[in-house]
N, C-alpha and C positions, 0 to 999 in steps of 0.2 A: 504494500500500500504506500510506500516511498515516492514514487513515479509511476504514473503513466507513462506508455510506450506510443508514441504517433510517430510511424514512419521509424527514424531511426534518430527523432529528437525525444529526451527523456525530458516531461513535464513533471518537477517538486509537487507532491504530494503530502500531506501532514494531515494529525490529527487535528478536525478544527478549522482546516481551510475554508475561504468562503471562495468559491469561484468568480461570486460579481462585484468582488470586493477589492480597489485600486491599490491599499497596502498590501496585499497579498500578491496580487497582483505584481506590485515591485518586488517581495520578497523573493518570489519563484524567479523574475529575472534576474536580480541580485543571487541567487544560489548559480546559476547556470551561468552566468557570463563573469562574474566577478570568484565564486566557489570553484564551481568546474567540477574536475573529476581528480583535487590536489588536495588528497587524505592532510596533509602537517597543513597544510594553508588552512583548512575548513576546521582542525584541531585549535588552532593559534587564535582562529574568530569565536570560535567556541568557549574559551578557556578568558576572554577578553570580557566576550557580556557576561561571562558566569561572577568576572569579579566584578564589573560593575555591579549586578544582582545582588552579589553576597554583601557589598558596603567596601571590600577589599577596596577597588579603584572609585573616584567621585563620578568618572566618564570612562570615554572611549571614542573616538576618530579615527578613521579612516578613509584614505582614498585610493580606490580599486581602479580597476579596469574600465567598468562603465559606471560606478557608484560611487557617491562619498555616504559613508553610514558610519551617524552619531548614536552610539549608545547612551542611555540612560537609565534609570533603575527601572523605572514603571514604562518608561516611552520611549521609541527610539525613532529615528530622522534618517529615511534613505532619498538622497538626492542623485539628482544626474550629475556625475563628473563633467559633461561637457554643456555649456551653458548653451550652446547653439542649437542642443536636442530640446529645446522649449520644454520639459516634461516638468511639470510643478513637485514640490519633494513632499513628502509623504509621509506622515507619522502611525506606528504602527507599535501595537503593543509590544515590546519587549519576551514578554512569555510565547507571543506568538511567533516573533524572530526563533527564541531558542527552540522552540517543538521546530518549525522548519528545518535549523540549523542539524538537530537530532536527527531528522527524517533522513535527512538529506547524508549525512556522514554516516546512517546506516545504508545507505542506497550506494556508497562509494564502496563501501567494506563490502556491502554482496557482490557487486561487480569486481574486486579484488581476488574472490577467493577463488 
C-alpha cells in the first residue's frame, strides 16, 4: 500500500492520504522528485523532522531538487525551489509528512531487497 504502480511511474501512497488534497499532493511530488529511490537521503529527512517532533531541533530547512521544505513541530512548508514554477507553497501537517516519509522509505526497502 506504499505506491501505486501507473505504467512504470510509482505514485506515494500512505496511510491517510487524501487524493484531492494540494498538501498531499506536494508531498507525493516532494517524495518522488526530491526523495527518489536514495535509502540514506530519505533516512537523513526522516531523522531531521523526527527531531524537530521530538523538541531535539526548534526547525528544519531544506532545499532539494525541486523543493524547499520547512519543518516544524505541528506544521510544515513545502515550496517550489524555482520561483519561475509559479506553484504557491503549501502547508501540511507535519504527522502527515512523517506517515509519507514512513511509507515511502518502506517502499524503497521493498524494492531493495
Amino acid at each position: 500500500m506504499c505506491a501505486d504502480r501507473t505504467g512504470d511511474l510509482m505514485v506515494p501512497d500512505w496511510p491517510g492520504r487524501r487524493a484531492d488534497d494540494p498538501g498531499h499532493d506536494r508531498i507525493a511530488a516532494m517524495l518522488v522528485l526530491d526523495i527518489g529511490n536514495a535509502p540514506q537521503w530519505a533516512g537523513r529527512v526522516a531523522r531531521e523532522i523526527e527531531d524537530v517532533v521530538t523538541g531535539t531541533s526548534s526547525g528544519w530547512e531544506m532545499v532539494m531538487n525541486a523543493h524547499i521544505l520547512t519543518v516544524g513541530k505541528d506544521k510544515s512548508g513545502i515550496s517550489s525551489a524555482d520561483d519561475t514554477m509559479g506553484d504557491d507553497p503549501v502547508e501540511v501537517a507535519t504527522a502527515d509528512l512523517m506517515a509519507a516519509l514512513a511509507a515511502w522509505i518502506g517502499r524503497i526497502e521493498q524494492g531493495a531487497s
